[in-house]
C-alpha positions in Angstrom: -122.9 42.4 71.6 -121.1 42.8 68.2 -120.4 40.1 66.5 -116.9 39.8 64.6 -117.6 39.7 61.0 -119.3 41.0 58.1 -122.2 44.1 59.8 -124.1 40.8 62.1 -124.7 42.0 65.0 -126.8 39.8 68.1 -127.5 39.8 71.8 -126.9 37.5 74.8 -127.1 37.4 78.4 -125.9 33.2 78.9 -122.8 33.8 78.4 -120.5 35.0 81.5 -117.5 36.9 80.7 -118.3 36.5 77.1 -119.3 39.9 76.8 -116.5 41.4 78.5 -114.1 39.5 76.3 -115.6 40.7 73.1 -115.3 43.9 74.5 -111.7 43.5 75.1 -111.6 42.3 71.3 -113.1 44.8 69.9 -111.6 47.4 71.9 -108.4 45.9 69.8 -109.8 45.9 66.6 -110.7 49.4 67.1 -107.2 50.2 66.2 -108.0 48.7 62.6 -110.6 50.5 61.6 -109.4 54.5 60.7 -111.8 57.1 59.7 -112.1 57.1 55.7 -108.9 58.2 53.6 -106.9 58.3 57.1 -104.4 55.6 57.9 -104.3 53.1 61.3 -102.5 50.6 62.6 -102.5 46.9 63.1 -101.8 45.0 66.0 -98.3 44.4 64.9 -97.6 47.9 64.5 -97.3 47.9 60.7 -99.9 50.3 59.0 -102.8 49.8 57.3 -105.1 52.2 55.3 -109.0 51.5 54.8 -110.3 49.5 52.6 -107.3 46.9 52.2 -107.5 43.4 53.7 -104.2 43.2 55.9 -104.0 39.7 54.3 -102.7 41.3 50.7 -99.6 42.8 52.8 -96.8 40.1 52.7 -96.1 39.1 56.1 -92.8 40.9 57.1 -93.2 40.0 60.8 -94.1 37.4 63.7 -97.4 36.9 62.1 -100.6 38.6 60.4 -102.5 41.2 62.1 -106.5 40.3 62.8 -108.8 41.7 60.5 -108.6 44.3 58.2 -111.7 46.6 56.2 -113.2 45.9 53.0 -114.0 48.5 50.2 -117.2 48.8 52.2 -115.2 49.7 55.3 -116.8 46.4 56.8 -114.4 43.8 59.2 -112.7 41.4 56.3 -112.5 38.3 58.1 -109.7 37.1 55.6 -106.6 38.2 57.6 -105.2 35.8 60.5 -104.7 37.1 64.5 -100.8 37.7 65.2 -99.2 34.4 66.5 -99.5 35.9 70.7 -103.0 35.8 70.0 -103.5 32.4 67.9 -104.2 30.1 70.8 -107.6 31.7 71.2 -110.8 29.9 69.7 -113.1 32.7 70.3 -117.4 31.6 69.8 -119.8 34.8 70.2 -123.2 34.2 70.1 -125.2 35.7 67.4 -129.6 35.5 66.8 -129.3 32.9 64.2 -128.0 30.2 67.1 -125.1 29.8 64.4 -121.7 30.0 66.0 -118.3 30.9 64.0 -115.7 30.4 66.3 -112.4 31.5 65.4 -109.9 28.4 64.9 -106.9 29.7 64.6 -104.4 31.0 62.2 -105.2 29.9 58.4 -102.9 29.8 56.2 -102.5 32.7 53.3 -104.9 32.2 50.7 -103.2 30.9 47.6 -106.3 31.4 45.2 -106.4 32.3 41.8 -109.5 33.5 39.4 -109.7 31.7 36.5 -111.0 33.1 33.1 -110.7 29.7 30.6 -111.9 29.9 26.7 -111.5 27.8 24.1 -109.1 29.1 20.8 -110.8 30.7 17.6 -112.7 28.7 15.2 -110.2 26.7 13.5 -109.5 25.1 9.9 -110.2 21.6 11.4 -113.7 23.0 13.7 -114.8 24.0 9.9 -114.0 20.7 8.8 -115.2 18.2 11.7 -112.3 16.7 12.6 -111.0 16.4 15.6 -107.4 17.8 16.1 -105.7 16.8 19.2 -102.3 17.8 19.1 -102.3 17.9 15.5 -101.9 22.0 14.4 -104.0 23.7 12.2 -104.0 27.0 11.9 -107.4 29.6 12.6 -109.8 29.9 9.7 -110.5 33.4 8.7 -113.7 33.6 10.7 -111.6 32.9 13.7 -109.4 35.6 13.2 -112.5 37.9 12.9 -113.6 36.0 16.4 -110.4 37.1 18.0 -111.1 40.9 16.9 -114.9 40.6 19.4 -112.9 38.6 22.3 -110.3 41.5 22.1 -113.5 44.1 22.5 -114.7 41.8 25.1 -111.8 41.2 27.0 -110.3 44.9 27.0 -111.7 46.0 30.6 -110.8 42.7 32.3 -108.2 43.0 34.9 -106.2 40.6 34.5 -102.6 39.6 35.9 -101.2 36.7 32.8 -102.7 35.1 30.0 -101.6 31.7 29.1 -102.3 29.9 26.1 -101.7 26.2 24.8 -98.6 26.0 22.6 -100.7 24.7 19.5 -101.3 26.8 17.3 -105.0 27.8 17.1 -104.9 28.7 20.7 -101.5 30.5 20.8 -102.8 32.8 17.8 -106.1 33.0 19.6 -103.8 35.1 22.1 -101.8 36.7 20.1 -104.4 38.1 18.2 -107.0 38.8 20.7 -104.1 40.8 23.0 -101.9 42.1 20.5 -100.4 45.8 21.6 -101.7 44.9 25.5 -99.2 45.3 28.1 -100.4 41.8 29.5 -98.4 39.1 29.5 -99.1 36.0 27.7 -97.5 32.8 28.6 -97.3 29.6 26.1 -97.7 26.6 27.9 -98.5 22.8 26.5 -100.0 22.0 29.6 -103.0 23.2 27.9 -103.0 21.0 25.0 -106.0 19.5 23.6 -106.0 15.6 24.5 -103.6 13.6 22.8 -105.7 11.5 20.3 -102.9 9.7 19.5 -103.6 7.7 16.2 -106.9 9.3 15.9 -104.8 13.3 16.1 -107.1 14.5 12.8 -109.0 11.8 12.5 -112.9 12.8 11.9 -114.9 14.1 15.3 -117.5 11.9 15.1 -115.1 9.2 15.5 -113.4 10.6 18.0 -116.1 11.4 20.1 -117.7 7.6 19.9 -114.6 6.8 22.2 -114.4 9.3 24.7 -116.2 8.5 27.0 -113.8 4.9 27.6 -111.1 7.3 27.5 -111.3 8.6 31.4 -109.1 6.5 32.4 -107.8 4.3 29.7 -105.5 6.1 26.6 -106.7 7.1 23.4 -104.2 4.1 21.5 -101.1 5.7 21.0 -102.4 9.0 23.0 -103.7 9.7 26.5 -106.6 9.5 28.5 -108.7 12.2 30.3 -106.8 11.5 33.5 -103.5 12.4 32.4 -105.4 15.9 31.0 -106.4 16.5 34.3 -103.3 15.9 36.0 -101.1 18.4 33.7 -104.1 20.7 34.1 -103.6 20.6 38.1 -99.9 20.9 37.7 -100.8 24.3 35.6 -103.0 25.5 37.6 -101.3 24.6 41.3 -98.4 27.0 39.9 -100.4 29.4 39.0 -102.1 29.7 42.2 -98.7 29.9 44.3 -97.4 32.5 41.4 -100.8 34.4 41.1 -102.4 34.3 45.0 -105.6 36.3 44.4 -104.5 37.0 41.0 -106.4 36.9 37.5 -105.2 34.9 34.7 -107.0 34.1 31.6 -106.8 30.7 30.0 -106.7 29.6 26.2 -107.1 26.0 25.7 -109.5 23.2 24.0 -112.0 21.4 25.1 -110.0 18.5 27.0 -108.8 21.3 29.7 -112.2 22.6 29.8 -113.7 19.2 31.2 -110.7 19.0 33.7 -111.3 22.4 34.8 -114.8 21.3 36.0 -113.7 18.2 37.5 -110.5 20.0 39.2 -112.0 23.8 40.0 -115.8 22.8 40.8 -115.6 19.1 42.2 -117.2 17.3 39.0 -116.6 14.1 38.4 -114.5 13.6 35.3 -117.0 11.1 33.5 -119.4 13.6 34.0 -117.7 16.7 33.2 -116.6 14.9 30.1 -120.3 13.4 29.5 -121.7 17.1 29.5 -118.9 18.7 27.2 -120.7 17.9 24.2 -123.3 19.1 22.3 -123.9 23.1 22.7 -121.8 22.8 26.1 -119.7 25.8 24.4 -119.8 29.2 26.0 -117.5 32.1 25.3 -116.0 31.8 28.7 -116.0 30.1 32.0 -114.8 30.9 35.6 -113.2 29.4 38.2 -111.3 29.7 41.5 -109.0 27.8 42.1 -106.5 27.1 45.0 -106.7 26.4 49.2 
């Protein structure tokens, strides 16, 4: 007996009428899976062509139809069964003695890929100070570092970038995507933390009190939590704007740390903890969303 997923196949005799249901199942999902370059037809009658999940169509219907192919032509167990068929919680035996029952409809994934980088070396990195929302400008060898991320970032697909509003990140963008038909989005949710008194202060300063900033504002600033939470408010729209999407994010080192707390279930003592040192990478990525 065929098991319903990605190519796993598996036997069994212990289960009466099982077999004869999966039979009936797959007899179904015959009708998704057309002969290469052809076109078929989902359950609910809407077509489908191979190698397309039926859960990138947007629904126009009573519901999504079950399964569609891969670009390997494999069963894509990403689209949901069409509402007449939800009720059923279907478990098929397989050789591992793992079960995967079915559970139901899920919800459309609302996911987004993440591609984060810090901005260009600035005036201020050169000098050791730490900037926070104060605004210096790149230094030259940034600009020259926005010329390789351009070369680097060229055959990315990607749907938006967005950049912080200050300007060392927002010219990191400019620069690094200038002539590209991508769209870049300024948005100060991606502001370095507010240092508050200590904006420009030196970085060795700064970074004796980060770590009793979690929770508790830098005096006359904000504290890591209140990153992270503009961070999610970003990063929630961008995954109900961008479902499956790619955007590429231009920020500072404060978004970076709540990126690992938020994206990959770090606590935010100890994503902040590790961000020092030679933490620094050209890029990280992340998904994000349910």
């Amino acid at each position: 007996m065929r098991v319903v997923g990605r190519g796993q196949t598996s036997e069994s005799s212990q289960a009466p009428g099982l077999i004869e249901l999966a039979t009936a199942l797959e007899q179904r999902l015959e009708r998704l899976v057309p002969e290469p370059g052809a076109r078929g037809e989902a359950l609910d009658g809407r077509p489908i062509e191979r190698g397309r999940s039926l859960a990138e169509r947007p629904p126009d219907g009573d519901g999504e139809a079950i399964l569609g192919t891969d670009e390997r032509g494999q069963l894509d167990g990403h689209a949901i069964l069409p509402r007449k068929l939800s009720t059923w919680a279907v478990a098929l035996p397989n050789t591992s003695g793992t079960h995967h029952p079915y559970r139901g409809p899920a919800t459309r994934a609302r996911r987004v890929h993440i591609i984060y980088a810090t901005h260009a070396t600035s005036t201020d990195n050169l000098a050791g100070v730490a900037s926070g929302h104060a605004d210096p400008n790149l230094a030259p060898r940034g600009v020259e570092e926005c010329a390789e991320r351009r070369a680097r970032w060229a055959d990315r697909q990607l749907d938006l970038v967005v950049a912080s509003d200050l300007l060392r990140a927002r010219r990191t963008a400019e620069l690094a995507f200038e002539g590209c038909d991508i769209p870049i989005r300024i948005d100060p949710r991606l502001r370095e933390c507010d240092y508050g008194d200590l904006n420009g202060a030196p970085k060795a300063e700064v970074d004796r009190l980060r770590p009793s900033r979690v929770a508790e504002p830098f005096p006359g600033g904000e504290s890591y939590e209140a990153v992270a939470a503009r961070v999610r408010d970003l990063l929630d729209d961008l995954s109900a704007e961008y479902p499956r999407g790619t955007a590429l994010l231009i920020g500072h080192h404060a978004p970076y740390v709540a990126l690992e707390h938020l994206a990959r279930g770090v606590p935010l003592a100890d994503a902040l903890a590790a961000a020092t040192g030679d933490y620094w990478q050209p890029e990280w990525e992340y998904d994000y969303g349910d």
